[in-house]
C-alpha positions in Angstrom: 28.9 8.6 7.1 31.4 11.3 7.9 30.4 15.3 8.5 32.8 16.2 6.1 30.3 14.9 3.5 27.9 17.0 4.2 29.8 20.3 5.4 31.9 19.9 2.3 28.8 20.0 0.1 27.9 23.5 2.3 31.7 24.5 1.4 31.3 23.2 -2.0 28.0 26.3 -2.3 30.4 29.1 -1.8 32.3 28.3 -4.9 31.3 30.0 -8.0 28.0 31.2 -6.0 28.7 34.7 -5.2 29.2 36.0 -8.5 25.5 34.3 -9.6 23.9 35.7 -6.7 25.5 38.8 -7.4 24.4 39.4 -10.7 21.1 37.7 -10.8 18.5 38.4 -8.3 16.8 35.2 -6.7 13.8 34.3 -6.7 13.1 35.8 -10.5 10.3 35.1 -12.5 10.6 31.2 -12.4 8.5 29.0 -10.3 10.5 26.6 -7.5 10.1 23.2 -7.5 9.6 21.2 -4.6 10.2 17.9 -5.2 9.3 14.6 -3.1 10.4 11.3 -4.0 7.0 9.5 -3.1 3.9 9.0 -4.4 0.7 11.7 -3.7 -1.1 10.6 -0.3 2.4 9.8 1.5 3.7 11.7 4.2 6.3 13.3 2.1 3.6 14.2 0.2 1.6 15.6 2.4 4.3 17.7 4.3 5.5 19.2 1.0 1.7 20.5 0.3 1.0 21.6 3.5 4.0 24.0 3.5 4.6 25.1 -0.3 2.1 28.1 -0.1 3.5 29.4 2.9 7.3 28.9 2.2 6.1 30.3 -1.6 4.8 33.5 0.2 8.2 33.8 2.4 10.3 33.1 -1.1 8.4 35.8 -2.9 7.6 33.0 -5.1 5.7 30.0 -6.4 6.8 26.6 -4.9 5.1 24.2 -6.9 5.2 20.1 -5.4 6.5 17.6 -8.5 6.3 14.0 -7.2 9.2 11.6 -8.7 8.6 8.2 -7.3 11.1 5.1 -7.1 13.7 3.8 -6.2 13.4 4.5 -2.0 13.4 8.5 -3.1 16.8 7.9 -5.0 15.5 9.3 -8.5 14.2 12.0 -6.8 17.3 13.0 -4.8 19.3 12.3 -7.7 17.7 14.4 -10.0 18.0 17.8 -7.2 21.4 16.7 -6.9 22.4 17.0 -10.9 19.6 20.0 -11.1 21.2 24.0 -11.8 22.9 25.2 -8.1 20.3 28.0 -9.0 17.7 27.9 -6.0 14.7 26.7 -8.4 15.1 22.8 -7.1 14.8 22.0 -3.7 14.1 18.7 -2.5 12.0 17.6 0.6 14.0 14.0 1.8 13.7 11.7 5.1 16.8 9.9 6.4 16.3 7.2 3.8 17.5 8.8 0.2 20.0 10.8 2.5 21.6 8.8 4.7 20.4 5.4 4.0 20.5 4.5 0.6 24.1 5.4 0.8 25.0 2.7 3.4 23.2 0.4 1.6 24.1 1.1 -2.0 27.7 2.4 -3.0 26.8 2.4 -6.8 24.0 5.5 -6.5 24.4 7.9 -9.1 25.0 10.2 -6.4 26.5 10.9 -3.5 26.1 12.8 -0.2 28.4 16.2 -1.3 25.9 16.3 -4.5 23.6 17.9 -1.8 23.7 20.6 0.5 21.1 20.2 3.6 19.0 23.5 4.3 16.7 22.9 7.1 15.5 20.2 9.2 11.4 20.7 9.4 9.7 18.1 10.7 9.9 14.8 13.1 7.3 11.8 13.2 6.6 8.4 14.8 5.7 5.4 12.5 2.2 3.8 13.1 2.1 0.2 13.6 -1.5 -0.9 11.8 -2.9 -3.9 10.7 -5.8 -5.5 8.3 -8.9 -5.9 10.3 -9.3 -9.0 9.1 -5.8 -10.1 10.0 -6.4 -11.1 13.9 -3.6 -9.0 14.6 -5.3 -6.4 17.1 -2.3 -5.5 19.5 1.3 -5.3 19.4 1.2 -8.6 21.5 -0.7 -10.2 19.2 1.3 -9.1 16.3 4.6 -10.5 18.0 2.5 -14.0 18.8 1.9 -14.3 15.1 5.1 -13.6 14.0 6.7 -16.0 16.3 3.9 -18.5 15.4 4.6 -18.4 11.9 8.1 -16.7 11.1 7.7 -15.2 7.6 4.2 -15.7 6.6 3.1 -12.2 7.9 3.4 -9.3 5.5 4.2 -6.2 6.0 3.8 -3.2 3.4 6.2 -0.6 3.2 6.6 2.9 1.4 10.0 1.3 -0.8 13.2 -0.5 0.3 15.1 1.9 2.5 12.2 3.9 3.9 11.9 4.6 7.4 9.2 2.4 7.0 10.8 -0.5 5.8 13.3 0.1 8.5 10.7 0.6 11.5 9.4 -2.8 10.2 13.2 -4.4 10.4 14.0 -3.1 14.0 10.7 -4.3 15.1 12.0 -7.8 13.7 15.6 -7.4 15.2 14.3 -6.3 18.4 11.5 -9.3 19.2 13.6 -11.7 17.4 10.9 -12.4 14.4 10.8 -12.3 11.2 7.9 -11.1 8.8 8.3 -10.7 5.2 8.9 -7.4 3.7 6.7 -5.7 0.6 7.8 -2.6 -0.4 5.8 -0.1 -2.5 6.4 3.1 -4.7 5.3 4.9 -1.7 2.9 4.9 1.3 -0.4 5.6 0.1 0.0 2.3 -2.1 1.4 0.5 0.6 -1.6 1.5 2.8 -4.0 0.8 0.1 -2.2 -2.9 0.1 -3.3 -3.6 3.4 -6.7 -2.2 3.7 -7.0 -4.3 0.8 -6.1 -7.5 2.5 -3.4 -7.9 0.3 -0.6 -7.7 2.7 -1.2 -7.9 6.6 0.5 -4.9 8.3 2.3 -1.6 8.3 5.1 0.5 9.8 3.7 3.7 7.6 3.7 7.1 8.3 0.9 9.2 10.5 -0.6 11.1 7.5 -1.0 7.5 5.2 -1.8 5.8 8.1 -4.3 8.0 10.3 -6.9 8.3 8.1 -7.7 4.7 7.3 -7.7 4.0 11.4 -10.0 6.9 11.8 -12.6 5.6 9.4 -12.1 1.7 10.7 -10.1 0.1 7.5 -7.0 -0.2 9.6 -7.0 -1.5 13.1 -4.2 0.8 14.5 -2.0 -1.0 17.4 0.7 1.6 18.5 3.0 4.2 17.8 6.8 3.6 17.4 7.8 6.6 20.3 8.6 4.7 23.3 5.5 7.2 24.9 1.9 7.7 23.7 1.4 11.2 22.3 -1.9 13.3 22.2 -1.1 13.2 18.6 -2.1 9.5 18.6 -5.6 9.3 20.4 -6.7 5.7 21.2 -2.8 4.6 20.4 -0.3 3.3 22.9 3.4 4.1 22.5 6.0 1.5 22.4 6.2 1.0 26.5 2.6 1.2 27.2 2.1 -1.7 24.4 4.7 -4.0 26.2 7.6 -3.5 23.9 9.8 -0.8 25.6 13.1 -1.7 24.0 11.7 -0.3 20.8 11.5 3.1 19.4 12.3 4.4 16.2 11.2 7.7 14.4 12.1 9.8 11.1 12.0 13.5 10.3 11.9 15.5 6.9 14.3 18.2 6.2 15.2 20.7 2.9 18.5 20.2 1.0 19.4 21.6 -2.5 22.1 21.1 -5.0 26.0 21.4 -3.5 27.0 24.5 -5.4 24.0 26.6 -4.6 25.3 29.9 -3.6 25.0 30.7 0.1 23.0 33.6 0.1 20.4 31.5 -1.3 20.5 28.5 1.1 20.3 31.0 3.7 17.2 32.7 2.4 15.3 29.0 1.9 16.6 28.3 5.8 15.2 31.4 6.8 11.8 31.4 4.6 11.4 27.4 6.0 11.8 28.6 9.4 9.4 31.4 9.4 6.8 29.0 7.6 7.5 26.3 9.6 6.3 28.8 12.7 2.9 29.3 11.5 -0.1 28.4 14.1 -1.5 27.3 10.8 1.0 24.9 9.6 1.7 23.6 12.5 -2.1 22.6 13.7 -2.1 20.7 9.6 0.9 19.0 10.6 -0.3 18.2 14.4 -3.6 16.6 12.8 -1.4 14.1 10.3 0.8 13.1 13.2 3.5 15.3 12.4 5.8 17.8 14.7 7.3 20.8 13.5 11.2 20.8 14.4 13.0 23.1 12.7 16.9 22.8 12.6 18.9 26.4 13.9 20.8 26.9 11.2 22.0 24.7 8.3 24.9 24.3 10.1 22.8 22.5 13.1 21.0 20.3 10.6 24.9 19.0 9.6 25.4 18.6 12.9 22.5 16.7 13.3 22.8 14.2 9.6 26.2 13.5 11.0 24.5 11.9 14.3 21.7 10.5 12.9 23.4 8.6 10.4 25.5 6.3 13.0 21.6 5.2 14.0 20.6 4.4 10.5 23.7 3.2 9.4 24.0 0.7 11.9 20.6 -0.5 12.0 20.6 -1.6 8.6 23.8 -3.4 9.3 22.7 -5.2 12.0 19.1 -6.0 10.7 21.1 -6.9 7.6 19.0 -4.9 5.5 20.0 -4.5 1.4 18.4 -3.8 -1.6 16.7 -6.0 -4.0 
């Protein structure tokens, strides 16, 4: 992963942008499109509704949330990536479709300077759950099985390449176990999966995750922050639950088609930042699990992909993680 990627895909907006933004004012009479690359019920999900009204209020228009499934998020990043540099497509995406489906699949039908990233919005935990039925009722216990019986505990995840299929691999890397990996369309099926019995346990997301804990369907056994947070009442973080040399977390950010001309990318920065500052927003966010940390500028959040990829990059080298 190299920053030219992504600050060439910034470049790449300011060619051919001025004289569009110029000479057609934006947002018109067209509807945005927000789209996720998860099923309803996920976290992506669930971030993208809580802030389309708002950020539609600070655009001056509609945002309307379209779901495209598959594929870890590719088919959704792929399609805002080919979509008109026009402003009307913007895509909400974790590190997965953005930084690690590249490492782990050359052949995408798209590639990182198809994309120009907006705004960084929001930063989570995983949360480390488990059938009730299962036995599993701590992290300690969890490691004990796993070590008891290498492979033969499953583990649900939100699609090859998530954060939580990667949470569930540096938890293996790190303890030295090895559970066997089912990954989903997205997390509210993968949730679903293990209430159900039909796999054993979950790295999912707070929002996918939280409720079935709440209501007793999942036993919930930590957070993947090193610390506890009073975000996560009743849950231990990482250290507290005896496995301190683990932490892992993921965040969601705003990127839209290379070419879009800058005026516009600065507008959807400064329309996600002001939403993203609402008490409102943040307390729907706070009860799912999820912060609200908002890159400076699109510049930052460059900055910041070119960082965070070494991490994601080389954990799925050394956990040996591919795709099916």
């Amino acid at each position: 992963m190299k920053r030219r990627d992504f600050a060439g895909a910034l470049a790449l907006a300011g060619l051919g942008g001025r004289a569009f933004a110029q000479a057609t004012p934006w947002p018109g009479a067209r509807p945005i499109r927000l789209v996720v690359g998860f099923t309803p019920g996920g976290a992506a999900d669930y971030v993208a509704r809580a802030i389309s009204d708002t950020l539609g209020k600070n655009l001056g228009q509609t945002v309307v949330v379209e779901n495209r499934p598959g594929a870890g998020a590719s088919i959704a990043t792929d399609l805002v990536a080919k979509a008109a540099p026009d402003g009307y497509s913007l895509l909400l995406a974790s590190p997965g479709s953005i930084l690690v489906n590249p490492a782990l699949n050359p052949k995408l039908p798209y590639t990182l300077r198809d994309l120009a990233p907006v705004a960084k919005v929001t930063s989570s935990p995983l949360v480390i759950a488990a059938n009730p039925a299962s036995g599993i009722n701590s992290i300690q216990d969890l490691v004990a099985k796993l070590k008891q019986a290498p492979g033969e505990v499953n583990c649900a995840t939100a699609g090859n390449g998530s954060a939580p299929h990667l949470g569930a691999a540096l938890f293996s890397q790190v303890t030295g176990t090895r559970m066997t990996l089912v990954p989903f369309r997205g997390g509210a099926p993968a949730i679903q999966s293990v209430v159900a019995g039909d796999t054993h346990v979950t790295f999912g997301t707070p929002p996918s995750v939280l409720p079935m804990i709440q209501q007793g369907r999942l036993k919930g056994l930590a957070v993947s922050a090193r610390e506890s947070s009073s975000m996560f009442p009743g849950l231990p973080g990482m250290a507290e639950a005896g496995l301190p040399d683990y932490a892992i977390d993921f965040w969601y950010g705003l990127f839209v088609p290379a070419a879009t001309p800058p005026a516009i990318v600065k507008k959807v920065f400064d329309a996600a930042a002001a939403t993203m500052e609402q008490p409102a927003i943040k307390a729907a966010l706070a009860r799912e699990g999820t912060a609200v940390d908002v890159s400076r500028s699109p510049e930052q959040f460059v900055a910041f992909l070119e960082q965070d990829a070494k991490f994601w990059v080389k954990l799925v080298k050394d956990a040996g993680v591919k795709l099916d």
